[in-house]
C-alpha positions in Angstrom: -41.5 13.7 -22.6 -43.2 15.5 -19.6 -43.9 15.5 -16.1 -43.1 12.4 -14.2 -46.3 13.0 -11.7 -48.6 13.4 -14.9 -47.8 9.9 -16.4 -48.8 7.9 -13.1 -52.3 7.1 -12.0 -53.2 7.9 -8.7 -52.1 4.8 -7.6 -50.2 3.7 -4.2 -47.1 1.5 -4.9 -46.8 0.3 -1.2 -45.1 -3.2 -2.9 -43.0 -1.4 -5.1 -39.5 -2.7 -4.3 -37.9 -1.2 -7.9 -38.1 1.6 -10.1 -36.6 2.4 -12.9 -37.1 5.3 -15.0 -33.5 6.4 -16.5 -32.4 8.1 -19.5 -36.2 9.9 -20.4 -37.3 13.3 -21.0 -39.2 12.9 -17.8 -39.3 17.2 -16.2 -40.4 18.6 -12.9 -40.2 18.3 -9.3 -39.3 14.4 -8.1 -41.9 12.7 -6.5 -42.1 13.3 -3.7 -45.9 12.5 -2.9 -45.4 8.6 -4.4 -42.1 7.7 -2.3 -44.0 8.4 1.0 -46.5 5.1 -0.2 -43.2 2.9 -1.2 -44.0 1.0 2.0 -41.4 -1.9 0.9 -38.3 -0.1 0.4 -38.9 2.0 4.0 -38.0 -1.9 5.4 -34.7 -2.9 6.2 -33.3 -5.9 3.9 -32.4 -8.2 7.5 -36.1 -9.4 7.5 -36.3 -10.2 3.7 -34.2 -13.3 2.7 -37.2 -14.7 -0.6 -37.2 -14.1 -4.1 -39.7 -13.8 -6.1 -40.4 -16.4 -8.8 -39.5 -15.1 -12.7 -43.2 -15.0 -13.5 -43.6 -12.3 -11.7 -47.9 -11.6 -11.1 -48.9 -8.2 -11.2 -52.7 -6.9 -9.5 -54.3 -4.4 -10.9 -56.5 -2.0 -9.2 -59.1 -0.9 -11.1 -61.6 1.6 -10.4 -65.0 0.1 -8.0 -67.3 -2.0 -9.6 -64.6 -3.4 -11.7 -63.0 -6.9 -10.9 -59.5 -6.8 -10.7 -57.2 -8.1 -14.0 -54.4 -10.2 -13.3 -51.7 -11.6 -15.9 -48.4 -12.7 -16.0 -45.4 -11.6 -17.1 -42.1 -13.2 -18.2 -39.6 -10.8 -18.0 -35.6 -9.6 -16.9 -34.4 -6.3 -15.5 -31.2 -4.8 -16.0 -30.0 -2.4 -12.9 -26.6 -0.3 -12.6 -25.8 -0.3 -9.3 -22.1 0.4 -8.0 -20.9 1.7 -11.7 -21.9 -1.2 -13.6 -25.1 -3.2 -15.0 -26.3 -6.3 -13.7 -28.7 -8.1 -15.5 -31.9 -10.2 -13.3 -34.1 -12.8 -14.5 -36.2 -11.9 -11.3 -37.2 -9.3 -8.9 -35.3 -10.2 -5.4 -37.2 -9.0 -2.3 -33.6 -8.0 -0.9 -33.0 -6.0 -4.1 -34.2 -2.1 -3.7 -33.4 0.2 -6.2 -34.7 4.0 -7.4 -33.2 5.0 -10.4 -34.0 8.3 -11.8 -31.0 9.2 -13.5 -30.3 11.5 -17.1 -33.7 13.0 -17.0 -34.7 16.6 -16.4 -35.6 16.7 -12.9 -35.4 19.7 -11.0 -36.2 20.9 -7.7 -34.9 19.6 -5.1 -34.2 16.2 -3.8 -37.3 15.4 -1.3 -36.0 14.6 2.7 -38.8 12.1 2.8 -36.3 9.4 0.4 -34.3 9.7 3.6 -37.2 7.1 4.9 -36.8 4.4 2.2 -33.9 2.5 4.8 -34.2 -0.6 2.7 -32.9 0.9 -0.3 -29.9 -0.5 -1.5 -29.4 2.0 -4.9 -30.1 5.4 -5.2 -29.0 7.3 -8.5 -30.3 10.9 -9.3 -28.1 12.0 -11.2 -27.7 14.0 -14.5 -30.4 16.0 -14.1 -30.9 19.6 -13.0 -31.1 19.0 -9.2 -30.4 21.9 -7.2 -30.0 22.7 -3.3 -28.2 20.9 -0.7 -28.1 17.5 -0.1 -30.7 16.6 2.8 -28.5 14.9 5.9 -31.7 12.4 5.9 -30.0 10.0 3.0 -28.1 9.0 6.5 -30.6 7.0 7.4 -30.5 4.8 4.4 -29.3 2.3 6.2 -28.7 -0.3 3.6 -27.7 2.2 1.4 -24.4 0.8 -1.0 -24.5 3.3 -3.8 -25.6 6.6 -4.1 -24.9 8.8 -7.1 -26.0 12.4 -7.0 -23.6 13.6 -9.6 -24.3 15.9 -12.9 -26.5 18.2 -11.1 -26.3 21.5 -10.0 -26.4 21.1 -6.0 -25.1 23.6 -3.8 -23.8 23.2 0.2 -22.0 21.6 1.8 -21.8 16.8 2.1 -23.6 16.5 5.6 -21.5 14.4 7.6 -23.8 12.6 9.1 -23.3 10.4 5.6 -20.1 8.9 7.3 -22.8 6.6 9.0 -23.5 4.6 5.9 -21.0 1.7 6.8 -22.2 -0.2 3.5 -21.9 2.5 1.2 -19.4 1.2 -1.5 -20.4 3.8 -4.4 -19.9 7.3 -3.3 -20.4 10.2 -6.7 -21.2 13.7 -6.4 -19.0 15.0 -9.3 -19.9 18.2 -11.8 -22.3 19.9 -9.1 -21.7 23.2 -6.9 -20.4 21.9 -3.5 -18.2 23.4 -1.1 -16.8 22.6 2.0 -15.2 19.8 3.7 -15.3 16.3 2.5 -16.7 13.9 5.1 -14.3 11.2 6.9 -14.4 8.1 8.7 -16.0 4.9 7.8 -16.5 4.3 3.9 -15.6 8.1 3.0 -11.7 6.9 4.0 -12.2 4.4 0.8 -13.3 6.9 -1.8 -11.5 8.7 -4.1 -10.4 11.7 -6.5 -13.6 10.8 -9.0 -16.2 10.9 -6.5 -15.6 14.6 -6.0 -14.5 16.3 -9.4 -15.7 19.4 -10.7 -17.3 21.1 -7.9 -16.9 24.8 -6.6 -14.3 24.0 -3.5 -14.6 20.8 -1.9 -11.6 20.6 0.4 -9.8 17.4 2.4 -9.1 14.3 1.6 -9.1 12.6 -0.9 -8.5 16.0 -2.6 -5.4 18.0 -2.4 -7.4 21.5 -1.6 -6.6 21.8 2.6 -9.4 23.1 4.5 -8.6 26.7 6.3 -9.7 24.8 9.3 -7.9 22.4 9.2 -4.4 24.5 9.1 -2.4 24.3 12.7 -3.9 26.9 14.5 -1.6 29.2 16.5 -0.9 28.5 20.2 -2.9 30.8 22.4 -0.2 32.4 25.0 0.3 30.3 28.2 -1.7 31.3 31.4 0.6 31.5 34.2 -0.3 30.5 37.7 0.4 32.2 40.5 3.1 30.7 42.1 5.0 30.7 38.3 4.5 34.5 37.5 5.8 34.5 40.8 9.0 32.8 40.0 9.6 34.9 37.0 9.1 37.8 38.6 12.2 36.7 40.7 14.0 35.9 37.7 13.3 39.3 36.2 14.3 41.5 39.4 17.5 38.8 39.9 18.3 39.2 36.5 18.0 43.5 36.5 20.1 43.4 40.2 22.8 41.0 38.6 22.8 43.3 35.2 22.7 46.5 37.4 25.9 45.2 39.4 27.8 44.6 36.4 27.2 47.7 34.9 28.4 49.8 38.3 31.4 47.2 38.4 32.3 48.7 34.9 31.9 52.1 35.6 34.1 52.0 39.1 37.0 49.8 37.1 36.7 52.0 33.9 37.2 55.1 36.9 39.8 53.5 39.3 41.8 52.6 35.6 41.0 56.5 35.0 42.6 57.3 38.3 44.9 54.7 38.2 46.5 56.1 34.4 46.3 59.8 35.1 48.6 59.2 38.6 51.0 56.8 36.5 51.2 59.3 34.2 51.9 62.2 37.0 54.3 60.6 38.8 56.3 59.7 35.2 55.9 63.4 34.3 57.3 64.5 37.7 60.4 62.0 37.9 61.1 62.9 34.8 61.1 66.7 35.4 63.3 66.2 38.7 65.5 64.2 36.7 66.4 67.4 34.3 65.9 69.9 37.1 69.0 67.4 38.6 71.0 67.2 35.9 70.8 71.5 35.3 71.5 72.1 38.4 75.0 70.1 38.5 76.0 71.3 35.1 75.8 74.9 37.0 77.4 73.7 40.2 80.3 72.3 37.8 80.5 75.5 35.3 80.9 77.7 38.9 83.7 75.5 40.4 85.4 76.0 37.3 85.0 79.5 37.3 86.3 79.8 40.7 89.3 77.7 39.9 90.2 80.0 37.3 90.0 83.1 39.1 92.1 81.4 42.0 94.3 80.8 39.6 94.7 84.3 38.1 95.1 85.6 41.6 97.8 83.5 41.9 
C-alpha cells in the first residue's frame, strides 16, 4: 500500500509495451511523469506485426560503474481487455495494455495518455478519479477498450470520442457525468450498461431526451415584399367584401322595415274604409226607411 510514484525507480520505460498494476492499494495522483517515457505504446500497432519469444529477456540498468544484469524469465500474463481475461504465454509487440484499475488513484486522469496511440486497452477504473474526461483519449487511435467507470468524474463524454472507429468496449458507469451521450461510429453499438448510474446523461442509448434535442418551435415566416404585398390585398379585399355585406344587410333589414310598416298601412286603411263603407250604408238605409214611413203617414 502507497503511492504508485514512490515504488518505481527513476527509471525510463521507453520499451514498456504492458502494465499491469490492478486490484492494489496503490494512492495518489496517476503517473503522469512515467507515461510521457512509454515511447512504445505512443506507436501505432500497423508497423508492429512480431512477437516476442516466451523467454522474455529483461536489461537492467544499473547505476554507472555497474555492468548491466541480464536474466531470463519464463513466464504468462493474464490481461482483461473487452470485459473478459485472456491469458498469454508471451508479450505480443501488437499487444498494448495499461491497466490501473480497483486501486485508489485520485486526481485526475493526465491528457498526456492521450499520446500513447498504440494502446489497444485502457482501464482506470474503480478508483477515485475525478474531473472531466480529457477529449485527448481521441487520439488513441488503436484504442478498443476503454473503461473509466467506478470513479467519481464529472462533465460532460467529449465527442470527439466518436472517432475511435475500433473501440468495441465503451464503460463509464457509477461516476458524475452529464450531458449528451456521443453518436456515430462505435457509440451507435453501445448500450444501457455503458452509461448507468451517472448524474443525467441524456440520448441514446438511454431513455433521458436531451432539452436540445426537443423540436424546436418554428420561428415566424419572413415575408418578401411582393407576398406582404399580396396579403395586404387579401386583407383590404377581404374588409371591402365584409363591409359590402354588412351595408347590404342594413339597406334589406330597412327596405323590409319600410316595406312591412306600408303593408301594414295600407291593411289598416282598407280596412278602416271598409267599416267607414259599411256605416255609412246602414245610415243611408235606416233614413230611407224613415222617410218611407213618414210618406206613408202623410198619406
Amino acid at each position: 500500500m502507497g503511492g504508485f510514484q514512490a515504488h518505481l525507480p527513476n527509471y525510463d520505460f521507453h520499451n514498456l509495451r504492458i502494465i499491469d498494476l490492478s486490484n492494489n492499494f496503490h494512492i495518489g495522483d496517476l503517473p503522469s511523469r512515467y507515461v510521457q517515457s512509454w515511447l512504445a505504446m505512443e506507436t501505432s500497432t500497423e508497423s508492429m506485426s512480431s512477437a516476442y519469444n516466451s523467454n522474455f529477456r529483461i536489461g537492467v540498468v544499473l547505476p554507472e560503474g555497474i555492468n548491466i544484469v541480464e536474466e531470463k524469465y519464463d513466464y504468462s500474463i493474464t490481461i482483461t481487455n473487452k470485459g473478459s481475461e485472456t491469458q498469454y504465454t508471451r508479450i505480443l509487440t501488437v499487444l498494448r495494455v495499461v491497466d490501473f484499475s480497483s486501486n485508489k488513484f485520485t486526481g485526475t486522469i493526465p491528457k498526456i495518455i492521450g499520446n500513447l496511440k498504440g494502446l489497444q486497452a485502457l482501464n482506470l477504473s474503480n478508483n477515485n478519479l475525478v474531473g472531466g474526461i480529457p477529449s485527448s483519449l481521441a487520439n488513441i487511435t488503436d484504442l478498443e477498450s476503454l473503461d473509466l467507470s467506478q470513479n467519481m468524474l464529472s462533465g460532460v463524454i467529449p465527442q470527439e470520442l466518436s472517432r475511435l472507429t475500433f473501440l468495441g468496449v465503451f464503460n463509464v458507469s457509477h461516476n458524475h457525468l452529464v450531458g449528451p451521450i456521443p453518436s456515430g461510429e462505435q457509440f451507435n453499438t453501445f448500450d444501457n450498461n455503458s452509461y448507468t448510474g451517472n448524474l443525467a446523461l441524456c440520448r441514446a442509448p438511454l431513455s433521458e431526451k436531451c432539452e436540445k434535442d426537443s423540436t424546436p418551435s418554428l420561428p415566424p415566416q419572413q415575408l418578401t415584399n411582393d407576398e406582404a404585398i399580396e396579403e395586404d390585398t387579401e386583407l383590404i379585399d377581404w374588409i371591402i367584401r365584409s363591409l359590402g355585406c354588412i351595408s347590404g344587410m342594413i339597406i334589406g333589414y330597412v327596405i323590409g322595415k319600410i316595406y312591412v310598416v306600408d303593408r301594414h298601412h295600407n291593411w289598416f286603411m282598407e280596412t278602416l274604409g271598409c267599416i267607414r263603407g259599411r256605416s255609412k250604408t246602414s245610415e243611408e238605409i235606416t233614413t230611407t226607411k224613415a222617410q218611407e214611413k213618414l210618406k206613408n203617414l202623410h198619406l
